[in-house]
C-alpha positions in Angstrom: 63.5 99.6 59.7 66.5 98.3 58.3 70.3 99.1 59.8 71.0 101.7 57.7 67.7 103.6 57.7 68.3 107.5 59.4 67.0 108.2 62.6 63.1 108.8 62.4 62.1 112.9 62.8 59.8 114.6 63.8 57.2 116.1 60.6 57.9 119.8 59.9 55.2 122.7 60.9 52.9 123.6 57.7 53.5 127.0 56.8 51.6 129.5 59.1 50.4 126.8 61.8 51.7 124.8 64.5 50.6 120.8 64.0 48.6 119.5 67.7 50.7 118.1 69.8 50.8 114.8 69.9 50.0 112.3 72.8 52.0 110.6 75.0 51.6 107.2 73.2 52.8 108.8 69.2 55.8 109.5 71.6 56.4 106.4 73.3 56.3 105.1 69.6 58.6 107.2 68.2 61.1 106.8 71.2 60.9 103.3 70.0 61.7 103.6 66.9 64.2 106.0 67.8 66.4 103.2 70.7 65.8 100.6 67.9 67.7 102.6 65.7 70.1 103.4 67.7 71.1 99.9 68.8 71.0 99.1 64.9 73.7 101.6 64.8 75.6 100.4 67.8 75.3 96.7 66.5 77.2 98.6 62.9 79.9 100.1 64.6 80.6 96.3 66.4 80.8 94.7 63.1 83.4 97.5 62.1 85.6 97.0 65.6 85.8 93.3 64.4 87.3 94.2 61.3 89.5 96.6 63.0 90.3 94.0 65.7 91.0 91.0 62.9 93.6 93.5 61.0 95.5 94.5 63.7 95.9 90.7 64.8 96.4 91.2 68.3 97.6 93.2 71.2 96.4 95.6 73.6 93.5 97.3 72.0 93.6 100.8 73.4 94.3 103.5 71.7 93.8 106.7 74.2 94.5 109.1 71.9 91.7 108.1 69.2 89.9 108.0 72.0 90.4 111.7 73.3 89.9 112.4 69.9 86.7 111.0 69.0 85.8 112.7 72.2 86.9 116.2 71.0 85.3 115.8 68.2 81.4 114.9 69.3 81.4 117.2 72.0 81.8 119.6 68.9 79.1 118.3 67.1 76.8 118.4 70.4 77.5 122.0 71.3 74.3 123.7 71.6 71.8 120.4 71.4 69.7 119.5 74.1 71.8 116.3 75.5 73.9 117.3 78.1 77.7 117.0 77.9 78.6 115.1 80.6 76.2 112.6 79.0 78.0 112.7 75.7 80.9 111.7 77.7 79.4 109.1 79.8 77.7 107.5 77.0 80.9 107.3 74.3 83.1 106.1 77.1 80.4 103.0 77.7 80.4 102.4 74.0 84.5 102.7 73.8 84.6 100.3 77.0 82.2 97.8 75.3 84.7 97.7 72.0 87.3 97.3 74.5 85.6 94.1 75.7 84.7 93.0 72.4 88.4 92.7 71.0 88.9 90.3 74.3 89.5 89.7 77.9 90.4 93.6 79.6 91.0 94.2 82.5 92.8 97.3 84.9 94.9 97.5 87.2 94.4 99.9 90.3 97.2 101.4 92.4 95.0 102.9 95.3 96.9 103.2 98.6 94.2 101.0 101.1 93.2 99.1 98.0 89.2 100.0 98.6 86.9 99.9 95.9 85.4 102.8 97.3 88.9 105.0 96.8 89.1 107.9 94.0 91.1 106.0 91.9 89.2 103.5 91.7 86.5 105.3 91.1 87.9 107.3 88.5 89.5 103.9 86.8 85.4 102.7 86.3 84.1 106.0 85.2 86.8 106.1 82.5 86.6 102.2 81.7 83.7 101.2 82.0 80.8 99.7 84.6 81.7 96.5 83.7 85.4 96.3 83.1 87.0 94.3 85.7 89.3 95.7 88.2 92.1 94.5 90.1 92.6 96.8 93.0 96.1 96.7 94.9 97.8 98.9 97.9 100.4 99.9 96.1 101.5 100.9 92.5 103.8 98.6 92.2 102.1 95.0 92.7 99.6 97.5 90.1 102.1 97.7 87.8 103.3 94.1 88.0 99.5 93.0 86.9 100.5 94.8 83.7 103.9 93.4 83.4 102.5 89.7 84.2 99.7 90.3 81.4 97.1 90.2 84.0 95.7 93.9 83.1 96.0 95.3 80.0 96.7 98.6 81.9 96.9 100.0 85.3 95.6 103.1 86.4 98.0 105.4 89.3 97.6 108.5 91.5 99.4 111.1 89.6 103.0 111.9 91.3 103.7 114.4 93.8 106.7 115.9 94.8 106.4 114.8 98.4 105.9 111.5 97.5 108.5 108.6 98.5 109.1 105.1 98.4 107.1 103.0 96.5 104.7 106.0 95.5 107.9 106.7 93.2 106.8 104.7 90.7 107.2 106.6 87.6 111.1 106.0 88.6 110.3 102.4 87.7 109.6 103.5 84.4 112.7 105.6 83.7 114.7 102.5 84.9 112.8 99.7 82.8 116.2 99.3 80.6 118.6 98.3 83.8 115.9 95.8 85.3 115.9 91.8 85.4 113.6 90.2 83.5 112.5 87.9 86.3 111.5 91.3 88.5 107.9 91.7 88.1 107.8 95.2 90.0 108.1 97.9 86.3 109.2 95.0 84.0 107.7 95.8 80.7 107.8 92.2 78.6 103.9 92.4 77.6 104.4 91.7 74.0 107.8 93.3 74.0 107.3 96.9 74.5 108.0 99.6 77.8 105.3 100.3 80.4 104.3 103.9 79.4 101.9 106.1 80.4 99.4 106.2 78.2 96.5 109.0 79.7 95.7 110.8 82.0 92.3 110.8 84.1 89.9 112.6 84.1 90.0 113.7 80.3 86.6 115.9 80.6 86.3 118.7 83.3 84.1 119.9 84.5 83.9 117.5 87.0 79.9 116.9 87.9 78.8 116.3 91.4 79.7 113.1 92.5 82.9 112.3 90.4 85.6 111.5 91.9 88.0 114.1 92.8 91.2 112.7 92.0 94.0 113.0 89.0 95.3 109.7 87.4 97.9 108.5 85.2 97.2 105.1 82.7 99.8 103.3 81.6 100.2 99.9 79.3 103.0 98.2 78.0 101.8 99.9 74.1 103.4 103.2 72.7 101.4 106.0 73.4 99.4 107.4 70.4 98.9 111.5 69.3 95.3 112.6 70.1 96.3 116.0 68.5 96.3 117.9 71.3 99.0 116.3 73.8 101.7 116.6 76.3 104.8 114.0 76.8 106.7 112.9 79.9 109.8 112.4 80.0 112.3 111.5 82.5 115.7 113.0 83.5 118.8 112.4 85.1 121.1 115.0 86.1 124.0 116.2 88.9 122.0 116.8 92.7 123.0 120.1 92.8 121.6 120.8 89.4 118.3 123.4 90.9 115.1 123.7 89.3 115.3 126.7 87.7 118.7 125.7 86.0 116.6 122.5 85.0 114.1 124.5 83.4 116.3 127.3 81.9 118.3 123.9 80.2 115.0 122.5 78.9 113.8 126.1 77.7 117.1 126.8 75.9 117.1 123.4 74.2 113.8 124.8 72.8 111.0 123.0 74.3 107.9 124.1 76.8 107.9 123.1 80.0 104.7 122.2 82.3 105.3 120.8 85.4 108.7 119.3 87.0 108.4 117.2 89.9 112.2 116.3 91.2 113.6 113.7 93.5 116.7 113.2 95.2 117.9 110.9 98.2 120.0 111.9 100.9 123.4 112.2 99.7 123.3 110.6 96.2 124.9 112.7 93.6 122.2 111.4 90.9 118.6 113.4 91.1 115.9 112.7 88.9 112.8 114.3 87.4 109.8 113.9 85.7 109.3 116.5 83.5 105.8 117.1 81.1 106.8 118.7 77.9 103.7 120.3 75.4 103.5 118.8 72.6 103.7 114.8 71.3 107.1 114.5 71.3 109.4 111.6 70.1 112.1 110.3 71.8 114.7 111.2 69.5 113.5 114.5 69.3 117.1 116.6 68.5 115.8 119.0 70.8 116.3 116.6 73.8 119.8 116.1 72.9 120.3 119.5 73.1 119.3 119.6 77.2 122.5 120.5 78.9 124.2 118.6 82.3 122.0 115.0 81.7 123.8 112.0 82.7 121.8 110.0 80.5 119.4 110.6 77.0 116.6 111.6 78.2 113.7 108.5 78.4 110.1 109.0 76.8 107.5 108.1 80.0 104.7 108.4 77.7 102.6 110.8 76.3 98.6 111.6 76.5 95.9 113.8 75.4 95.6 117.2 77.2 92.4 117.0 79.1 89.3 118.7 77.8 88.4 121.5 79.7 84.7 122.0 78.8 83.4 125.9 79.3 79.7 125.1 78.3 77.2 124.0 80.3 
C-alpha cells in the first residue's frame, strides 16, 4: 500500500443480505492495514512540517491559535462517529507535540508553587504538550518566566491570576512592565528573538474535563505574537488613578465600545497607581482606536496577549 492509498473499508452488504461476519484474524488484518496506513499518513504530514519549518527559517514554532483551530475543526468532522472526543483531542495534541519536536529542541517552562511534578500545572502543561516534551518545573513564575526570557523554554506555562493573589504570583504585572525593565533582569525580560513575553493560550482548551485531568486553569506565554484562532479573547493591561472603582473601570471600557470578561485589579497600600488585567472578546490589536478611547488611563493600554476561547464540548 503506497502513501497515498485511502484507508482500506470495509465491503458493502449485497442487496437484501447481511455478508458472515468475519473472524477475528480478517480483523486483526485489516486493523493492520488500517495503523499502516495511518502511520503512512502521519510520516506525509512530517514531510509537510519540514517544508513549513524550512520557510519560516526559524523561531519559536507554536502557533496556538492554528492549533485551537485545527482542533475546532476535527472535532466537527468527528461529531457523531464512534471515536470518542476526548480521544480526538488527546491524539491531535500528540501529533501537534511531535511537529513541535520535529522543528527542534522544545521545551516548557512550569510556574507551579512547590515545584512538584505531581502539581496541576504540571500536569496540565504535559497533557497539552505532550508526554514527551521536556519540562522545567520551578516554585515560582518568575524564575518560570526567566527560562523563557534566557531561551531555555520556548514557553512557560502559569496558574491563571487571581485577585487575591500577591507578590510574585503577580506576574502578569511583569508583562505590562516589560518596556521600563533592564535588559540584564532575567525575571519578565522579553529578548528571545526580539519580541514581548505574551500570553499565548490558555489551558485547558477542551472541556469537558474527563476523570483524572487535572483540575486547574493555565495561562501559556512565549516571547512570539499571539496568533487569531477565530474565536478569541485578548488581555490587556491597564493603568489608572487608585480610586478609579471597578465599575467606573468597566463603564470606561464599555463606553469606549468594547466587551468586557473578567477584571482582576491590584493596588498597594497607599500608591496612587492601580492596575488591571482586563480580557476583552474578541482578537484585538493593540492600536485598536477603541483603546484610545478608554477614559482616566495613565498610560496606552498594553496588549498581554491573546488566545483561543476554550472549547466547551456539549457531546458526549
Amino acid at each position: 500500500m503506497s502513501s497515498t492509498d485511502p484507508l482500506p473499508r470495509a465491503a458493502p452488504e449485497t442487496e437484501g443480505a447481511r455478508l458472515p461476519p468475519r473472524s477475528l484474524e480478517a480483523l486483526r488484518a485489516e486493523l493492520d492495514a488500517i495503523d499502516d496506513a495511518l502511520l503512512a499518513t502521519l510520516q506525509r504530514r512530517a514531510a509537510v512540517v519540514a517544508e513549513v519549518a524550512a520557510l519560516k527559517n526559524g523561531g519559536v514554532p507554536l502557533r496556538p491559535g492554528r492549533e485551537a483551530a485545527i482542533l475546532r475543526r476535527l472535532l466537527g468532522k468527528a461529531a457523531g462517529g464512534p471515536l470518542p472526543r476526548q480521544a480526538v483531542v488527546r491524539v491531535w495534541r500528540e501529533i501537534l507535540a511531535g511537529s513541535l519536536a520535529q522543528q527542534g529542541h522544545f521545551a516548557v517552562a512550569v510556574g507551579e508553587p512547590g515545584g512538584s511534578q505531581k502539581g496541576a500545572i504540571g500536569l496540565l502543561a504535559r497533557e497539552h504538550f505532550g508526554a514527551l516534551t521536556p519540562l522545567h518545573l520551578h516554585r515560582s513564575a518568575s524564575q518560570a518566566i526567566g527560562d523563557v526570557a534566557a531561551g531555555v523554554a520556548a514557553v512557560v506555562v502559569l496558574p491563571l491570576p487571581a485577585e487575591e493573589d500577591a507578590g510574585s504570583a503577580l506576574w502578569w504585572t511583569s508583562l505590562l512592565h516589560q518596556d521600563r525593565m533592564s535588559p540584564g533582569r532575567a525575571e519578565g525580560r522579553a529578548d528571545l528573538g526580539g519580541g514581548r513575553i505574551h500570553i499565548i493560550a490558555r489551558l485547558p482548551f477542551w472541556a469537558p474535563r474527563p476523570e483524572g485531568a487535572p483540575r486547574a486553569a493555565a495561562f501559556v506565554a512565549a516571547a512570539i505574537a499571539p496568533d487569531a484562532s477565530g474565536a478569541d479573547r485578548t488581555l490587556f493591561g491597564l493603568e489608572f488613578p487608585a480610586e478609579t472603582s471597578r465599575a467606573r473601570l468597566a463603564s470606561q471600557i464599555a463606553a469606549a465600545g468594547l466587551s468586557a470578561g473578567t477584571i482582576l485589579l491590584r493596588r498597594e497600600g497607599e500608591q496612587k497607581i492601580a492596575q488591571a488585567l482586563v480580557d476583552l472578546a474578541g482578537f484585538i490589536a493593540e492600536d485598536d482606536p477603541r483603546l484610545a478611547a478608554i477614559e482616566g488611563l495613565l498610560r496606552p493600554a498594553v496588549r498581554l496577549g491573546a488566545y483561543a476561547e476554550p472549547f466547551e464540548d456539549d457531546q458526549p
